[in-house]
C-alpha positions in Angstrom: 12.8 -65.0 20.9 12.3 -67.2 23.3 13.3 -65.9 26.3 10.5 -64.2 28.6 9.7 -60.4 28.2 9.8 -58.7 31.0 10.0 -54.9 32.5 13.7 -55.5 33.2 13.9 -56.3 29.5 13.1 -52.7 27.9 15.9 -50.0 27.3 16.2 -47.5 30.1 13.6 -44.7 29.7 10.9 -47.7 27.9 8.2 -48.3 30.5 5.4 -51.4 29.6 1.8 -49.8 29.4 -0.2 -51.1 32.2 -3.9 -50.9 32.1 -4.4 -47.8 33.6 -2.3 -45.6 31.3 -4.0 -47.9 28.4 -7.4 -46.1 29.5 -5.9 -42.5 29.8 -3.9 -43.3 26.3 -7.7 -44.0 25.6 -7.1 -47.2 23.8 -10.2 -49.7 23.4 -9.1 -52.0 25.8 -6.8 -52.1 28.6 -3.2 -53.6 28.3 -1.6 -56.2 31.2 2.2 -56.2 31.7 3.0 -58.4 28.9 5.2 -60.4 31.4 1.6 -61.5 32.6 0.1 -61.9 29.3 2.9 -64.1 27.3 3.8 -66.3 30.4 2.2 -69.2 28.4 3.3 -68.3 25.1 7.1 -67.1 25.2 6.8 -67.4 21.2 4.0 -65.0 20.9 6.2 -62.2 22.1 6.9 -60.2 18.7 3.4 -60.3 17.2 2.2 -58.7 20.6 4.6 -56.3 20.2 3.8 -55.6 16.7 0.0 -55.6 18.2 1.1 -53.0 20.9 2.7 -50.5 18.4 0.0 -50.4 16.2 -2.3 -50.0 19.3 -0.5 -47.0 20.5 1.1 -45.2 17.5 -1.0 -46.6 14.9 -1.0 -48.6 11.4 1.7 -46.5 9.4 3.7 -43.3 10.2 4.3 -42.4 13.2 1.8 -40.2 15.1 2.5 -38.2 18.2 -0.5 -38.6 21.1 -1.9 -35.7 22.2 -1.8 -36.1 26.2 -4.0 -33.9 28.2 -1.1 -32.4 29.9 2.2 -32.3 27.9 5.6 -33.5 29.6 8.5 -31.6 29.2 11.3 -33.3 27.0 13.0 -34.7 30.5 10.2 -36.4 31.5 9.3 -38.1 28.3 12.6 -39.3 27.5 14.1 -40.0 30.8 17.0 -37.7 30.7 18.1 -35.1 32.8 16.7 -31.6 32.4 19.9 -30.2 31.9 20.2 -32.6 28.1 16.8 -32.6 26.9 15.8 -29.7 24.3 12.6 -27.6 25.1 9.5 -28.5 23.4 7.7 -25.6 21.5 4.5 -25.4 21.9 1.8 -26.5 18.7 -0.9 -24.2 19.7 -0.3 -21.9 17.0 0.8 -22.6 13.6 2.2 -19.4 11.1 3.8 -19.3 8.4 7.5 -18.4 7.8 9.1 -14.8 8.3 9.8 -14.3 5.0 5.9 -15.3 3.8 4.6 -12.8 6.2 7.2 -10.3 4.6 5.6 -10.8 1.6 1.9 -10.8 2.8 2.7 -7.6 4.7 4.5 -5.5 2.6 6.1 -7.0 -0.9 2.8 -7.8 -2.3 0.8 -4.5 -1.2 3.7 -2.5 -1.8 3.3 -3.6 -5.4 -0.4 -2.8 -5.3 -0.1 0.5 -4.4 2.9 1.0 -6.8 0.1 -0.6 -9.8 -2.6 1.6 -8.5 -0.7 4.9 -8.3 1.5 4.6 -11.1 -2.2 3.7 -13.0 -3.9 6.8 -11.8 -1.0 9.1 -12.4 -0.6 8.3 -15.9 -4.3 7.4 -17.0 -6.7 9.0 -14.8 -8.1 11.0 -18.2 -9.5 7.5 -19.0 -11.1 6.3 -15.8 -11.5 3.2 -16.5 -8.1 2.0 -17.7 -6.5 2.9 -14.1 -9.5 1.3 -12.7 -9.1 -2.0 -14.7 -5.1 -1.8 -14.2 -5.4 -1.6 -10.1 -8.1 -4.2 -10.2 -5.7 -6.6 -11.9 -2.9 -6.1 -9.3 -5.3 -7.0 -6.7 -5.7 -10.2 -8.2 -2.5 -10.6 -8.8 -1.3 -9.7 -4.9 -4.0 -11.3 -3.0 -2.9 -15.0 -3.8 0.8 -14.0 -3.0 -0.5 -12.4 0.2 -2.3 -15.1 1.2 -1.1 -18.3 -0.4 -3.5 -21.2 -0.2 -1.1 -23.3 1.3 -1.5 -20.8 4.8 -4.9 -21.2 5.0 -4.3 -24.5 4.9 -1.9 -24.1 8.0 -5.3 -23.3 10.2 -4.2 -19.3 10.5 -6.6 -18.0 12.9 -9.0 -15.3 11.0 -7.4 -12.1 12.2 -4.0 -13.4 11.0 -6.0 -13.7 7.3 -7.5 -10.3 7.1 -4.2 -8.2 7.8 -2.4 -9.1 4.6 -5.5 -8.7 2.6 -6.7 -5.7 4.2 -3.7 -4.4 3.7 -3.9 -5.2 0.0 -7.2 -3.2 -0.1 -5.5 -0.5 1.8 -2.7 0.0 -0.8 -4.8 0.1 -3.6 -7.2 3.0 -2.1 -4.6 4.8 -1.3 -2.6 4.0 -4.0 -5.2 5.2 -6.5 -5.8 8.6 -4.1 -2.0 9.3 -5.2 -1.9 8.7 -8.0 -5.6 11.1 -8.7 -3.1 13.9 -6.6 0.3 13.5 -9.2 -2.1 12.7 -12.2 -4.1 16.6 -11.3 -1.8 18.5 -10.2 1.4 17.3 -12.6 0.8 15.0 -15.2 -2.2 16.9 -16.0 -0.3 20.3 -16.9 2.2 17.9 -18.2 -0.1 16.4 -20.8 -1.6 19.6 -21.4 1.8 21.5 -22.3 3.1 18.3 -24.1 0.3 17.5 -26.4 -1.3 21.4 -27.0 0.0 23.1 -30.2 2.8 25.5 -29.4 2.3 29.3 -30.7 5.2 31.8 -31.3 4.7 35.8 -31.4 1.2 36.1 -30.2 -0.5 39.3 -29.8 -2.6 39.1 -26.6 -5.2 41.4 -28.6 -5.8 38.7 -30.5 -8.9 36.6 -29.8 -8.7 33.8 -27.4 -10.6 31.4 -29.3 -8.0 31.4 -32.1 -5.4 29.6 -29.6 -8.6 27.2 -28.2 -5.8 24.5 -28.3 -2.9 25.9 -27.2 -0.6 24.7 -25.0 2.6 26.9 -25.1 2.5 30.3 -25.7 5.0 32.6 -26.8 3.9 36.3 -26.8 5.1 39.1 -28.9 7.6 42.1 -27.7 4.5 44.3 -27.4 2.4 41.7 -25.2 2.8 42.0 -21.4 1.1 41.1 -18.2 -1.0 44.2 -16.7 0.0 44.1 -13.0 -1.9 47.4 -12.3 -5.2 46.1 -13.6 -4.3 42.5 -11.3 -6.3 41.7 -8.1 -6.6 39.5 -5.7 -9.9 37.4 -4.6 -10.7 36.0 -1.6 -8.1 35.6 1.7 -6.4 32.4 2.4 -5.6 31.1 -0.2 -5.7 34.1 -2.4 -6.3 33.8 -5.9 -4.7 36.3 -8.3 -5.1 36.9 -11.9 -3.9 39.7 -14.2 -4.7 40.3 -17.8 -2.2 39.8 -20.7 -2.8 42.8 -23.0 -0.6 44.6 -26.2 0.7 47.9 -26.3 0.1 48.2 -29.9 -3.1 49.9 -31.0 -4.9 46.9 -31.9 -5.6 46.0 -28.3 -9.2 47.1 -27.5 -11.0 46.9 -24.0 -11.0 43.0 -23.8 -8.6 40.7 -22.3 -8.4 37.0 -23.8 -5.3 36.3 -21.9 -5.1 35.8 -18.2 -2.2 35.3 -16.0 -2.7 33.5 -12.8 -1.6 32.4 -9.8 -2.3 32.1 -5.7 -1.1 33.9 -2.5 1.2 36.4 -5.1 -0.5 39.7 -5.2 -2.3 42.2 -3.0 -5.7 42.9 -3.1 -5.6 45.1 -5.8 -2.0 45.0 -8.1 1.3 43.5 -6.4 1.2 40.6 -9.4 4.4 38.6 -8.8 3.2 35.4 -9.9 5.4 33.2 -12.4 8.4 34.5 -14.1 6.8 37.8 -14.1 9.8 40.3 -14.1 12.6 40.2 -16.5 12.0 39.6 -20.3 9.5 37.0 -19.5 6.8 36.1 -22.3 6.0 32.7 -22.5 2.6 31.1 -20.8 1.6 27.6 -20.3 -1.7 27.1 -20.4 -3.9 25.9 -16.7 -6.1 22.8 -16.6 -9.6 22.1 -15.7 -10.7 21.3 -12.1 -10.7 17.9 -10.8 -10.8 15.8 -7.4 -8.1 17.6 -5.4 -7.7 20.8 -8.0 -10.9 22.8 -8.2 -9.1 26.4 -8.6 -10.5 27.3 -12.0 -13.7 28.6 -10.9 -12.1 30.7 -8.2 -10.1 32.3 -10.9 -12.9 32.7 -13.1 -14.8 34.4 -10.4 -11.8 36.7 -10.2 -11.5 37.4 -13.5 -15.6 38.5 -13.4 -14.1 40.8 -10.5 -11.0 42.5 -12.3 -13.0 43.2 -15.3 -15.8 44.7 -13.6 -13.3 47.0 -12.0 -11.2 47.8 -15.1 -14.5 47.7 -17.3 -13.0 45.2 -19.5 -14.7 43.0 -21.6 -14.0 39.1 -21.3 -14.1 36.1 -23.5 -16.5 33.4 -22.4 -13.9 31.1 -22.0 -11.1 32.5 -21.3 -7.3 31.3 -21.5 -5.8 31.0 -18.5 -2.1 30.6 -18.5 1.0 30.5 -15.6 3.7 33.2 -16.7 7.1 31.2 -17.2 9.9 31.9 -18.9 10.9 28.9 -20.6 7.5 26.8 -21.4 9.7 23.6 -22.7 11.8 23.5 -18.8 8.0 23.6 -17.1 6.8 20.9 -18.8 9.7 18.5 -17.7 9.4 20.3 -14.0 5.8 18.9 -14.2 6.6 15.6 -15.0 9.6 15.3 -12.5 7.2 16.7 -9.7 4.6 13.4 -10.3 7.7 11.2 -10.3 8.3 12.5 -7.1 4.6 12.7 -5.5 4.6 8.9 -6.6 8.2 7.8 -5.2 7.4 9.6 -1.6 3.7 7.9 -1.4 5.7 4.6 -2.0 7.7 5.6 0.4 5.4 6.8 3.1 3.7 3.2 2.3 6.5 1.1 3.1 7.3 2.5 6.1 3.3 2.1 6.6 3.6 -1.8 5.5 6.9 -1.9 7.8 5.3 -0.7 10.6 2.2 -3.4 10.0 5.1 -6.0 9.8 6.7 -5.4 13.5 3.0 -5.2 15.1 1.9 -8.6 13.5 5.7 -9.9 14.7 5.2 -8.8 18.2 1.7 -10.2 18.6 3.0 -13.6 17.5 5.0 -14.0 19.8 2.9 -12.7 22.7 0.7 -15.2 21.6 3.0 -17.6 21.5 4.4 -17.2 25.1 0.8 -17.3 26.0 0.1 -20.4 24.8 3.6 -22.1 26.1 2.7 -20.7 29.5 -0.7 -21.8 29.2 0.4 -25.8 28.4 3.0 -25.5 30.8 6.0 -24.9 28.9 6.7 -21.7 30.3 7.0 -20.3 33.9 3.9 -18.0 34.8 4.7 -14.2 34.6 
């Protein structure tokens, strides 16, 4: 204070803002060297100041001028090349790694864990899997895509990949679970919650063993292999009749052993535990999405006993020869485990795989964009 202001005045690297950089600043009016402007008035020199900041940064915090070509670090700061740090460019604006970890696989990974382990356990009662996996969707989709990101202008694209990847899991997710849910927890639930039946005589009507879900057959009952066949080609679907020695067993067959791709066309039955001192069955399960073998086997059935001239229930038992029914029923269960632990699997390598793509197109963008504002050095 009161001494002049002039040019000389100003820390090395500080320039005063004639009026020609005032205009391309694209302040309202144009600014003189103040050591033209205070001549007069050497006291005035810190409200101008004052004036002059507020003119070019602002009232406030400080705000950083976007200039219609941007400087590198040297030239703004006046040092050497060598000392100043690169500036990134502001083009583009993500969020962290670790949120796009989570958008990209954490989150849909626990969809499709929801969805499947939903299906596999409750797909007898449609709509409790479909109310489970609709809930993890609502739960994943605000992890995936916080609303603090959107927020962070994210360009469009960058907001569909997490949540179509959320979508993804659960379809597929639910198409797993439907697989382990018909072809293992199905039998599962069918051996584990049908009434178990020791010493049956397979001349015994079916419809006395309608809810049956272990059998255990007598000494005298046996699977016919000479009176098996096979129908179709590819796959091939066998069945053979369960019928007693004793002289109750008339010409019809209740029981029905089955099973694919063992047997020739006509006898050849090696399906299940069928040699040794096997006699237990376990019984088959409707058809459903991805299992729809029932009818083939009925159809073969219609085939045997026309050629045997046996006479068949109208809804016959249909059962898979084992030899311990208890061990198959926790094999069942152990094989949906599995189907559900290798789909997960299969889906995080899947999410994985999502997550390196999305990496690698950031920073091609990126590069773009500093090459673009000059950053960079042109390819």
């Amino acid at each position: 204070q009161g001494s002049r202001i002039t040019e000389e005045s100003f820390p090395p690297g500080l320039q005063l803002l004639h009026g020609g950089d005032a205009q391309s600043l694209g302040l309202s009016a144009p600014l003189t060297p103040m050591s033209r402007a205070h001549s007069a008035n050497q006291s005035a020199g810190p409200s101008f100041l004052h004036g002059a900041r507020n003119a070019f940064w602002g009232p406030g915090p400080r705000r950083t001028v976007a200039h219609p070509k941007p400087q590198s670090a040297a030239a703004v700061t006046g040092g050497s090349p060598q000392s100043a740090a690169p500036m990134m460019p502001q083009t583009i604006r993500r969020p962290p790694l670790k949120n796009v970890a989570v958008s990209l696989v954490i989150a849909p990974l626990v969809v499709f864990i929801g969805s499947s382990t939903a299906c596999a356990v409750f797909w007898h009662v449609p709509v409790l899997p479909t109310v489970l996996t609709v809930a993890a969707l609502l739960v994943a989709l605000p992890v995936s895509m916080p609303h603090g990101d959107l927020k962070a202008h994210i360009a469009a694209g960058d907001v569909l990949v997490p949540v179509g990847m959320c979508f993804f899991a659960a379809v597929t997710g639910v198409l797993a679970g439907v697989y382990a849910h018909e072809c293992f927890m199905a039998p599962f639930y069918a051996i584990a919650l049908g009434r178990s039946y020791d010493n049956v005589l397979a001349s015994t009507p079916g419809s006395a063993y309608a809810d049956a879900g272990k059998l255990r057959f007598a000494e005298s009952s046996a699977v016919n292999v000479g009176m098996s066949i096979g129908y179709r080609q590819n796959p091939r679907y066998c069945v053979a009749p369960v019928m007693d020695s004793g002289p109750g067993q008339l010409r019809r067959a209740s029981f029905w052993a089955i099973g694919v791709d063992c047997c020739e066309v006509r006898g050849g039955f090696t399906c299940g535990a069928i040699s040794g001192a096997a006699r237990g069955g376990v019984r088959a399960v409707p058809d459903g999405l991805f299992v729809s073998s029932r009818r083939e086997y009925i159809k073969a059935i219609s085939q045997a006993a026309a050629i045997a001239d046996l006479a068949v229930d109208d809804d016959p038992i249909l059962v898979h020869w084992v030899e311990k029914p208890n061990a198959e029923q926790f094999s069942k269960f152990g094989s949906a485990v599995g189907v559900l632990g290798i789909g997960a699997g299969l889906f995080t390598l899947t999410a994985l795989l999502a997550l390196v793509v999305e990496t690698l197109r950031y920073y091609a963008q990126s590069a773009k964009a500093a090459r673009a504002e000059g950053l960079m050095p042109p390819i």
